[in-house]
N, C-alpha and C positions, 0 to 999 in steps of 0.2 A: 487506424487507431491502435495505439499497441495497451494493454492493458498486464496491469501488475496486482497481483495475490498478496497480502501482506500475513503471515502467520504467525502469531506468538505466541509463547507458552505461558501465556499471563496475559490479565484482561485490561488490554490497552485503554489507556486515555490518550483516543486518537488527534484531540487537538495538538496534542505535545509531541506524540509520534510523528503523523504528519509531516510536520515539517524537520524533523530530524531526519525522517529518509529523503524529502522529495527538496526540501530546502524551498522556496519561495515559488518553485512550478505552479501552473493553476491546470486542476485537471478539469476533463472535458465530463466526466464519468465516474460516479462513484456507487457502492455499494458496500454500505455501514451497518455493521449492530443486527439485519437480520438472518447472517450467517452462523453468529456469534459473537460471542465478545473478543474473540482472539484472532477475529477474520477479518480482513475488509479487501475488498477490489477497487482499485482506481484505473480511469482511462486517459489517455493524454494522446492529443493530435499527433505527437513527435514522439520519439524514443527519449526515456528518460535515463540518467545514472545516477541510480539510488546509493545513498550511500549503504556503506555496510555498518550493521548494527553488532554485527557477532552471532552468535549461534542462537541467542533466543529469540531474533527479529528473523525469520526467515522472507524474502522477495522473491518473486520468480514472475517468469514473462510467461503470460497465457495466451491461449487465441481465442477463447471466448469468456465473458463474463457469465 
């Protein structure tokens, strides 16, 4: 499972975000809202390419949630 860190500098409304980085992927894995508002982790079976948002949507590949 490859799992992905979403970080923003502002407090996401992740249904909208969502699908801006990941586009219509269906993840396997998620962890919302009790990191913070600006955090969330997704996992997906397959490697995903997220789109890029620009400097205030930060992505990055983890090895664990």
């Amino acid at each position: 499972m490859t799992y992905y860190k979403i970080t923003c500098v502002f407090d996401a409304d992740w249904s909208n975000l969502y699908p801006a980085i990941f586009g219509q992927a269906q993840h396997s894995y998620s962890r919302v809202g009790d990191l913070g508002p600006n955090v969330a982790i997704y996992g997906f079976d397959t490697p995903q390419t997220p789109a890029d948002l620009g400097p205030l949507v930060r992505v990055e590949v983890i090895p664990n949630p």
